[in-house]
C-alpha positions as CSV (number, residue, x, y, z in Angstrom):
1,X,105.2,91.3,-39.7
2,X,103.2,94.4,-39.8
3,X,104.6,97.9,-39.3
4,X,102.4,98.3,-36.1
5,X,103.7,95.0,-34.6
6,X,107.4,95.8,-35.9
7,X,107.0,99.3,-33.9
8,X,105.8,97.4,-31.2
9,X,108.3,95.0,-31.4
10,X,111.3,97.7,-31.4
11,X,109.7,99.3,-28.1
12,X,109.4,96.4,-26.2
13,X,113.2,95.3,-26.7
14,X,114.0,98.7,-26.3
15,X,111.8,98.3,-22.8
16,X,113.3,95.3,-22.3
17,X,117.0,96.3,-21.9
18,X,116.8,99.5,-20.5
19,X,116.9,98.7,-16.9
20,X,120.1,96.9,-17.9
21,X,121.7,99.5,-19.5
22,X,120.5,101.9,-16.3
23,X,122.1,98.9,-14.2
24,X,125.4,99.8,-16.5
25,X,125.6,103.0,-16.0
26,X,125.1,102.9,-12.0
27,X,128.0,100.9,-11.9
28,X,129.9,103.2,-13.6
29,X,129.1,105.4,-11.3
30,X,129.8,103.1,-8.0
31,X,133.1,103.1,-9.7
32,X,133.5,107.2,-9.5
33,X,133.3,107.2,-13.6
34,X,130.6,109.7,-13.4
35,X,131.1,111.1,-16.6
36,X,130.2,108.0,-18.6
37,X,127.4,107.4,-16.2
38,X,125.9,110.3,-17.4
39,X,126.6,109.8,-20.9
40,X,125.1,105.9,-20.7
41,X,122.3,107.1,-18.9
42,X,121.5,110.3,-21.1
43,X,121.7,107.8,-23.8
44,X,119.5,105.6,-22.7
45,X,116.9,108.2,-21.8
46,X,117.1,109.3,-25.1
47,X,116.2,106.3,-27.0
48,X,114.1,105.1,-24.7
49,X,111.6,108.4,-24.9
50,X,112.0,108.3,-28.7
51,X,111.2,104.2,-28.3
52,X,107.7,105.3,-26.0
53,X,107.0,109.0,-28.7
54,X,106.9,106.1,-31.7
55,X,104.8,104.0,-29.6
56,X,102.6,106.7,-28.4
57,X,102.1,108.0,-31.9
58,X,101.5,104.3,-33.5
59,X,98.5,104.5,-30.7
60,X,97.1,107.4,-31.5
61,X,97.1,107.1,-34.8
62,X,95.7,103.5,-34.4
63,X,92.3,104.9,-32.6
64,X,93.8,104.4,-28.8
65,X,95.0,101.7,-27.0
66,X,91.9,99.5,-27.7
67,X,92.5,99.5,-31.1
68,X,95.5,97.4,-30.8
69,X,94.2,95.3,-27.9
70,X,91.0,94.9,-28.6
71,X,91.6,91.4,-31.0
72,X,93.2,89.8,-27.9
73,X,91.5,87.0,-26.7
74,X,92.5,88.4,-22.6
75,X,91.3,92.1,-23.7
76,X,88.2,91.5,-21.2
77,X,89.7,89.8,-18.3
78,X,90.1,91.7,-15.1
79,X,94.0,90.6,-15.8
80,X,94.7,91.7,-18.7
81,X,92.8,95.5,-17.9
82,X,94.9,95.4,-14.1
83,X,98.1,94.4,-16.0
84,X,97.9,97.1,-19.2
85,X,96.4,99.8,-16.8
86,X,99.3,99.6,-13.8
87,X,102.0,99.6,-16.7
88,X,100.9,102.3,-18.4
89,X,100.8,104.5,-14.5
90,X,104.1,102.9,-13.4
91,X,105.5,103.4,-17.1
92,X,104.0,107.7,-16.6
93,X,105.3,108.0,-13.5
94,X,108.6,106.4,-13.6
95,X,109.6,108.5,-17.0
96,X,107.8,112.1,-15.4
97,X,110.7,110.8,-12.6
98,X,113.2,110.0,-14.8
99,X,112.9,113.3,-16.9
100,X,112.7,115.4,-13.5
101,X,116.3,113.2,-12.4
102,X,117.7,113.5,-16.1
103,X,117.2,117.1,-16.6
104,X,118.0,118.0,-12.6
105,X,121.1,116.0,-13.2
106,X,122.2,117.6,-16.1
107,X,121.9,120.5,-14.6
108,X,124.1,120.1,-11.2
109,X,126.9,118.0,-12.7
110,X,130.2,119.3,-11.5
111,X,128.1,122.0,-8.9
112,X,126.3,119.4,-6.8
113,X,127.0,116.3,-8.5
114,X,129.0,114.3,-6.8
115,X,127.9,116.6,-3.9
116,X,125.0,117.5,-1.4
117,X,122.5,116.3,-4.6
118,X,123.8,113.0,-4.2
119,X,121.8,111.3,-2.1
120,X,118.6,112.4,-3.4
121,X,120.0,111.5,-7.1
122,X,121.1,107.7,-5.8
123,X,117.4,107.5,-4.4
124,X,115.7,108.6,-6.9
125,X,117.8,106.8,-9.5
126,X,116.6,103.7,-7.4
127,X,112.7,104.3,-7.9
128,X,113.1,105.0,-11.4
129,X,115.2,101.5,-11.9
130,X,112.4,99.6,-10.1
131,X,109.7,101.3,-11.8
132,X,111.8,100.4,-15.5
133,X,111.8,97.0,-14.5
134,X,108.1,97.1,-13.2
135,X,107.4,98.7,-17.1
136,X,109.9,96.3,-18.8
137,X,107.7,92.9,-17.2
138,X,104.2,94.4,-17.5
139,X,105.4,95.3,-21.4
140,X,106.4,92.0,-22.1
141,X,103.4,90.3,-20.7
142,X,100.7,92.7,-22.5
143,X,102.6,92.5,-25.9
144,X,102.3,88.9,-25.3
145,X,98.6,88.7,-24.6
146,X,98.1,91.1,-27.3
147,X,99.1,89.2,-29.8
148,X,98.1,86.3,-28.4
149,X,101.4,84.7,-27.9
150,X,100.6,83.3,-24.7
């Protein structure tokens, strides 16, 4: 296995289990335990961002994301363009989301967490767990085309 495909590799588990581990942490926090909830979900953030930097840099450093596409035997089917292009928008958006929420969060534990914040941080928490998951399946499926594993 190549160092691109091992990078790859490492991201997409990492993409893989993330909305469990958010899944984790929100029931640590149904259970009041809001202190690990932020822990578990700072933690996760954290790798997760380093996971999608590595993968981001492999990219760029690879010529864009044709570079590592382009072989694929799907890289010119409508599906294949519809399925890489709405994970990489979903995948944007839910982490410029999940930054905002992290940082936000961070900020108003113990002042407005658990508090008047509350509401909008369950909501919000809930978009960004449906858009990880969204990310997590469209990952899988374009790593799978991609290397033509499917």
């Amino acid at each position: 296995m190549n160092f691109t495909v091992t990078i790859m590799t490492i991201v997409l588990i990492i993409t893989l289990f993330s909305p469990f581990g958010v899944y984790y942490g929100v029931k640590l926090a149904k259970n009041k335990n809001y202190k690990s909830h932020q822990k578990i979900q700072n933690i996760i953030f954290f790798v997760c961002v380093v996971g999608v930097l590595s993968l981001e840099g492999l990219i760029t450093s690879a010529g864009g994301s044709g570079s590592l596409t382009s072989q694929s035997v799907y890289y010119k089917t409508i599906f294949f363009r519809y399925t890489l292009f709405s994970h990489i928008i979903v995948a944007v958006l839910s982490y410029l989301i999940w930054t905002f929420l992290i940082v936000v969060s961070n900020i108003y534990y113990q002042k407005k967490l658990p508090g008047r914040f509350s509401n909008f941080h369950k909501k919000t928490g809930y978009i960004i767990f449906g858009g990880l998951i969204y990310t997590a399946v469209t990952a899988l499926m374009v790593y799978l085309m991609s290397l033509h594993l499917v």
